[in-house]
C-alpha positions as CSV (number, residue, x, y, z in Angstrom):
1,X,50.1,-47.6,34.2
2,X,50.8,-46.2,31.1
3,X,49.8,-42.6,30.1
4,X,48.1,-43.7,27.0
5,X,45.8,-46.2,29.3
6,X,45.0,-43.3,31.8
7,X,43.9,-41.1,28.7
8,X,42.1,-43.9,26.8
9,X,40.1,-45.0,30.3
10,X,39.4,-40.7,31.0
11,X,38.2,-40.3,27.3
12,X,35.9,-43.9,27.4
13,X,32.6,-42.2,29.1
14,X,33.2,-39.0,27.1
15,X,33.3,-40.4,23.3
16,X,29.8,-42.7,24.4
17,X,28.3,-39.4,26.1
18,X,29.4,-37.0,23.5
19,X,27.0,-38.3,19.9
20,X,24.0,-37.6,22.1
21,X,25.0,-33.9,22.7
22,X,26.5,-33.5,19.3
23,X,23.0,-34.7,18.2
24,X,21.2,-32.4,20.5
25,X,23.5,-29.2,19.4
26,X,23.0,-30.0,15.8
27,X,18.7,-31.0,16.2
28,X,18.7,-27.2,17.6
29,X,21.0,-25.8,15.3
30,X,18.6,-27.3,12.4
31,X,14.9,-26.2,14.2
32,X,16.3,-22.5,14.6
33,X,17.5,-22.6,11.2
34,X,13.6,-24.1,10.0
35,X,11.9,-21.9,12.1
36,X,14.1,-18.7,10.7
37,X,13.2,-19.5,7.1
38,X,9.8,-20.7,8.1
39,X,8.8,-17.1,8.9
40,X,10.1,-15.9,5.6
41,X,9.4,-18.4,3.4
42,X,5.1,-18.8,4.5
43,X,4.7,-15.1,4.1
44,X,6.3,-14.9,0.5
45,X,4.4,-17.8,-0.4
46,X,1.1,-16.5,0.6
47,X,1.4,-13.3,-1.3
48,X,2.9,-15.0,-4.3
49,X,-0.2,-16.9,-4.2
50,X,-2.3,-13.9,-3.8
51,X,-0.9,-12.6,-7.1
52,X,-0.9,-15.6,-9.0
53,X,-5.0,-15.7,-8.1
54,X,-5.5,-11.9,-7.3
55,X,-8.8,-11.9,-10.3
56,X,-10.5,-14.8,-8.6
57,X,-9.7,-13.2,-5.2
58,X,-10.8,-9.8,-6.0
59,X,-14.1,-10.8,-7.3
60,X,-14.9,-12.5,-4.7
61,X,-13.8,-9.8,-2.1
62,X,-15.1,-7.1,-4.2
63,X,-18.4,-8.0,-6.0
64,X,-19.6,-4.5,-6.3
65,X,-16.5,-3.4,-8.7
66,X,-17.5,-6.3,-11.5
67,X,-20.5,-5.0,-13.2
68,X,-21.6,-7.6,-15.5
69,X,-24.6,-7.4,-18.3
70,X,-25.9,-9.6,-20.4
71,X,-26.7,-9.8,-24.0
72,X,-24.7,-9.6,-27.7
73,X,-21.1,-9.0,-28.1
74,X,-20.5,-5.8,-28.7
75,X,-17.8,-3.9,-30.3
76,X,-14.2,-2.1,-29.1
77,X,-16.1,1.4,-29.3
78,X,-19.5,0.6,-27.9
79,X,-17.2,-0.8,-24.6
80,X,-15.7,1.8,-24.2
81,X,-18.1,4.6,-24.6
82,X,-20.0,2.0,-21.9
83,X,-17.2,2.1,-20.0
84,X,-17.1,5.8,-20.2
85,X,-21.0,6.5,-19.0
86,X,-21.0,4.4,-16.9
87,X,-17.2,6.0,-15.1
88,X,-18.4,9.4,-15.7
89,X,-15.7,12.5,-15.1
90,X,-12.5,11.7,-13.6
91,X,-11.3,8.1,-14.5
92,X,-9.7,7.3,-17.9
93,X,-9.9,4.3,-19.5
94,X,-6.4,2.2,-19.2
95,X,-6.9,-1.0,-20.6
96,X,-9.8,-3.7,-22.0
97,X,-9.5,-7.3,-21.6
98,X,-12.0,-8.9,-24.2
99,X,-13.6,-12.1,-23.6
100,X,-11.9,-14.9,-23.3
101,X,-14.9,-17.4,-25.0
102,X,-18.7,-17.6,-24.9
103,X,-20.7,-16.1,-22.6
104,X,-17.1,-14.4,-20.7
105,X,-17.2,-10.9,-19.7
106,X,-15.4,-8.2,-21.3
107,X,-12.8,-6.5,-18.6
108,X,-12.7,-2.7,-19.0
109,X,-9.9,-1.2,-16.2
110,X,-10.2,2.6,-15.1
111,X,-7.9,4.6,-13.0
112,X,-9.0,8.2,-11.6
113,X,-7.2,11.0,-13.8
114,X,-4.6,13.0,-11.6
115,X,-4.8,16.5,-11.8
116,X,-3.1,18.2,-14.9
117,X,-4.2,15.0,-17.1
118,X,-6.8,15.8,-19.6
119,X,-8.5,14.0,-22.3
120,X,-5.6,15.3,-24.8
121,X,-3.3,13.1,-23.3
122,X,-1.3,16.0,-22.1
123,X,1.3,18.4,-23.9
124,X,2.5,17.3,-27.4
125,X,6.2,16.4,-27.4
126,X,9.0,18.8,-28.8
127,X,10.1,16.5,-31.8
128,X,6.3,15.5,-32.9
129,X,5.4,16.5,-36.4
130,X,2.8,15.5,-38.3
131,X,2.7,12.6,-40.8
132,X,2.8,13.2,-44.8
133,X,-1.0,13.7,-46.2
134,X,-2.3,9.7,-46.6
135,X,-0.5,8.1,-44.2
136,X,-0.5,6.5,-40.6
């Protein structure tokens, strides 16, 4: 007997036994790997979706914040003195979304003012002067 026939017949079960573990290592080398990224990518997906539809989701979790009326357009500075009333003290005005077509409400968004904020918008700036007479 030859030592390359006693390794060749030692290594013959091995090398037919040793694809099926390979296999094995590398099917739960891949489902660890899945499930890791699983449990980051589902989350990041459901709150990217949440802020790609957060205006349909929000009026339907929150009817009460939509007030909606019905009747003629009406203009920048009838919205906003609306929007004003209707807010009362304490919230300032930070943006208006105007409709998108027929019959589409007008968005008016309001945040509460935080103390020290006043309807002057504050303290004027050092370098502000004030514009020639005539011009804007």
């Amino acid at each position: 007997m030859t030592l390359s026939s006693l390794w060749n017949s030692s290594n013959q079960g091995a090398s037919t036994a040793r694809p099926g573990r390979l296999r094995r290592i590398w099917v739960n080398i891949h489902l660890c790997i899945g499930l890791g990224l699983a449990v980051l990518l589902i989350p990041i997906s459901l709150t990217g979706a949440a802020l790609v539809w957060h205006e349909p989701l929000e009026a339907m979790l929150h009817p009460a914040r939509r007030a909606v009326t019905q009747g003629a357009p009406q203009s920048l500075a009838a919205l906003l003195a609306g929007a004003r009333s209707a807010l009362g003290d304490g919230y300032a005005v930070v943006g208006i979304r105007m409709p998108d077509g027929a019959g589409a409400p007008a968005a008016v968004t309001a945040r509460e003012q935080r103390r020290g904020e006043g309807r002057g918008g504050g303290r004027p700036r050092q370098d502000a002067r004030p514009l020639p007479d005539g011009k804007r």
